[in-house]
Structures are given as structure tokens and as C-alpha cells.
N, C-alpha and C positions, 0 to 999 in steps of 0.2 A: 504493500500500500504506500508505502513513503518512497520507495522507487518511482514505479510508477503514477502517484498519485491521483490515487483511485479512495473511496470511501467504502468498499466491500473488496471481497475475493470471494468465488468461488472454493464451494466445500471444506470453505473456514470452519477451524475449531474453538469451537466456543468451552469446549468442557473437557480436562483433561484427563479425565476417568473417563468420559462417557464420548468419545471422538466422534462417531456419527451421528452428537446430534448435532440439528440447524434449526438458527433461526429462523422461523416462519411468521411472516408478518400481516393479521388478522385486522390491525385496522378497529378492534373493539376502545370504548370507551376504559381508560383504566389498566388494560394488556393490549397495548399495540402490538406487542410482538409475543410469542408463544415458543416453547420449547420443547420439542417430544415430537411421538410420531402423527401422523396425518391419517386419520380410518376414511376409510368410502365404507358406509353403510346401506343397507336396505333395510325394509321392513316388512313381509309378509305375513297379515292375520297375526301379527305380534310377536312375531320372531322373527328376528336378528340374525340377516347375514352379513356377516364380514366379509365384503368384496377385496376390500386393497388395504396396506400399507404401507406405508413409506415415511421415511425420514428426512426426504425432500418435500418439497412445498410443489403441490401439483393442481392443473384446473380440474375440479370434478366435473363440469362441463362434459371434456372430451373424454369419460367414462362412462356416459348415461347408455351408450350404447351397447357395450361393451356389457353393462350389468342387467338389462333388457333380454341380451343372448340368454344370458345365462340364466332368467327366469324361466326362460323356453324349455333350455336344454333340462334343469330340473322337474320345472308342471309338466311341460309338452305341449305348452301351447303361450302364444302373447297373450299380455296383461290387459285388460281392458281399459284400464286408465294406470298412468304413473301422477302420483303427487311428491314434484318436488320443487326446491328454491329457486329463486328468481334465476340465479348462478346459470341453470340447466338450461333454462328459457331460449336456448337460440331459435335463430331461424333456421338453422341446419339440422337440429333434435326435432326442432316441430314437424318438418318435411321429411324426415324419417322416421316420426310417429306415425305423420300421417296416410304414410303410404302403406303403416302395415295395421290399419285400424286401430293405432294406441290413442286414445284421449289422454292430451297433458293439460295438467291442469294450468291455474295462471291465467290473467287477462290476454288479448292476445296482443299482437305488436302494433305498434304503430301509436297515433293520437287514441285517447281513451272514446268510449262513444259518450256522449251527452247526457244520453236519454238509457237507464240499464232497465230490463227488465226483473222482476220479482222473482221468476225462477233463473236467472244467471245471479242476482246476488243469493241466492238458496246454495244454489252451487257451489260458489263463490266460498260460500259458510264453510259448506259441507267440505269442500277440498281441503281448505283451510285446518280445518277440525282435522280433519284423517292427518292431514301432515303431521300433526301435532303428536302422533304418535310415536313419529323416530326420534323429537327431541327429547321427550320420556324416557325412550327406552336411554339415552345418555345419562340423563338425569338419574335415572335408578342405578343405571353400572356405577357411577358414580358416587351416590348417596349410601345405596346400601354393598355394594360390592368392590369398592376401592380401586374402580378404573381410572381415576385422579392421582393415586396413593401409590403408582409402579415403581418401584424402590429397583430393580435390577439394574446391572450395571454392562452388559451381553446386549447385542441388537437383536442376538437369537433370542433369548434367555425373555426379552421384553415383550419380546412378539407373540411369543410361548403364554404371558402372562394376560394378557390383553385376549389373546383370544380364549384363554378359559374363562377370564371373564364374563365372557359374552355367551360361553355355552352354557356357565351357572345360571345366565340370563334367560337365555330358551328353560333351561330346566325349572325353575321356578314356574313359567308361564305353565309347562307340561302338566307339572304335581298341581297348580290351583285346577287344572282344566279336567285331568283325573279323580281329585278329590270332587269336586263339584259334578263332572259324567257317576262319580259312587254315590252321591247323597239322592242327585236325582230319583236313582234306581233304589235306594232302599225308601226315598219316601214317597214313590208311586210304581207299585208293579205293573202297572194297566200299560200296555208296550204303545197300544195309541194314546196316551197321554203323559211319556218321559217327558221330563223337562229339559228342554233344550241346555247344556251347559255354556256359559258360567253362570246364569239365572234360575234361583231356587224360588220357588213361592215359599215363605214362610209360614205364611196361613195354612197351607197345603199339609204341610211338613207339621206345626203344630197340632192339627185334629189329628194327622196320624199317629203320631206319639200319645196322645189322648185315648186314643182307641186302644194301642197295642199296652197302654197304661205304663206305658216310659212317665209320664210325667202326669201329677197330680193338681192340676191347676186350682183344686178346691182347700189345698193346703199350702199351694206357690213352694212347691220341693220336687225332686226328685224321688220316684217311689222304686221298688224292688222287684225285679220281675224273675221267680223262680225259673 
């Protein structure tokens, strides 16, 4: 840098334990810049795939396509809409949405229209909302599973840790959706009317307990059933 007189280099080291990391710079309020790896995430029906990593700073942009294949190649077929950030929005993702029937969500290009209709801002909601799901699924690796907190000092070793993370994260999703598919079936045997999981009627579930005399509501306890 003082050679040449430049104010970066390339695949500079910032950390002397930890050589492959790079600053990557986010532009947020309070952390302009960020240190650590870069995830490309998905979300499908609530689990979490881990598309990419890297320790360089990369456009996810020019990945949408790339993680579209690979919904394919997993379902066997294209997604009927993607919801993602403005980032992905190009003109070149929309026209390869659009030729292979994907709806993306987002307004579309150009001046905004004037006059919206009631079900485009419905839409609008509802996209909004489902997105809302992959910053969650961060927010929980993070809160409750310590994907903030990756102490290694290996780019293997980190990668290794980051991605258990995320399969603790599927797992969790599995055991609530198992336990809730077992409550259904012990609190209604009638097969036309299981309760869809992860929604339990409680009411339902109460008179049955009433009946099979689990529970004594005229004494507010728990009763004995030989």
C-alpha cells in the first residue's frame, strides 16, 4: 500500500490466527464492515438450505440461478414463486424467471405505477411476510444456536460448525412437526379428521382427555388412570 499507494490490497490479512478472513463491507448502520464468512441461504417450508460459503465478499444476485437449479434437481420440478431481496431483483433473474414460469416476487422495474390495486398490495403483504421467514430462520441460529458465537480458528473447522448449525436448525423444525403429527393422532383417531400438523385444536384435545379421564376439570388436577 505505501508503494504503491493504494488504500486496500487484495486478500489482505486482517487476522493473524485467522488468515482467511476478509473484510466484507455491508454498509449497515453501526457495522459498516463485517468479518466472517458470507452464507447464500434458502428456505423451503422452513428449512434451511445452505447453498454457499465463502470468505470472500460475493453478489448473491449472480447465485439466484444457480440455487433455483438446485431446487429442481432436489423437488423435480420449478418453484412456483421465489421470494427474495431487492439484491436479486435484476432484469436478467426476472427474464429467466420468467421464461420458466417462476413468479418473483418485488415490485417490478421501472417508475412505480400510481394507481396499485388491493390485491397487488395483498400480494405485496403476503410476499413480504413469507420472506420474512429466512431472516428468522438467522435470527434463531443465532439466538438460540450460537451461529454468531463460531469461536474456530480452521476455515474447515468453521464451515464444519456453521453448517451443523443449520442442520440443529432443520432438526428442531422436524421434532416440533413430529411431536405435533403424534399429538394430533393420539387426540383424534377418526383418520378423516387428523389434525393437520403444527395446529392442534385445544378444545378438541381437552374433551378428549375429559373422556378418556386424563384430566378432572371438576377438581382443576390431574386424575389416575389404572
Amino acid at each position: 500500500m505505501w508503494e504503491n499507494k493504494t488504500q486496500s490490497v487484495p486478500q489482505r490479512i486482517v487476522s493473524l490466527t485467522q488468515p482467511h478472513i476478509r473484510p466484507i463491507v455491508r454498509g449497515k448502520a453501526g457495522k459498516p464492515i463485517e468479518f466472517g464468512a458470507k452464507l447464500l441461504v434458502s428456505c423451503v417450508d422452513n428449512y434451511v438450505f445452505l447453498d454457499k460459503i465463502s470468505w470472500e465478499n460475493f453478489n448473491e444476485s449472480c447465485h439466484l440461478k444457480e440455487q433455483v437449479e438446485k431446487y429442481k434437481e432436489t423437488f423435480g420440478y420449478y418453484p412456483e414463486s421465489v421470494h427474495v431481496d431487492k439484491i436479486y431483483r435484476t432484469r436478467e433473474n426476472r427474464n429467466w424467471c420468467k421464461e420458466r414460469g417462476i413468479r418473483i416476487s418485488g415490485p417490478k422495474l421501472g417508475r412505480p405505477p400510481k394507481n396499485v390495486s388491493e390485491e397487488e398490495k395483498k400480494q405485496a403483504h403476503s410476499d413480504e411476510c413469507f420472506r420474512n421467514a429466512i431472516e428468522g430462520k438467522f435470527g434463531q441460529a443465532k439466538r438460540r444456536f450460537s451461529l454468531n458465537l463460531v469461536m474456530k480458528k480452521l476455515p474447515e473447522t468453521s464451515i464444519t460448525s456453521i453448517a451443523i448449525t443449520f442442520l440443529v436448525v432443520n432438526l428442531s423444525k422436524l421434532l416440533r412437526q413430529f411431536l405435533s403429527f403424534f399429538l394430533s393422532l393420539f387426540t383424534n383417531n377418526r383418520t378423516g379428521e387428523l389434525i393437520k400438523p403444527p395446529f392442534i385444536n385445544f378444545d378438541y384435545t381437552l374433551n378428549n382427555f375429559c373422556v378418556l379421564k386424563l384430566i378432572d376439570l371438576s377438581e382443576n388436577s390431574w386424575s389416575k388412570v389404572a
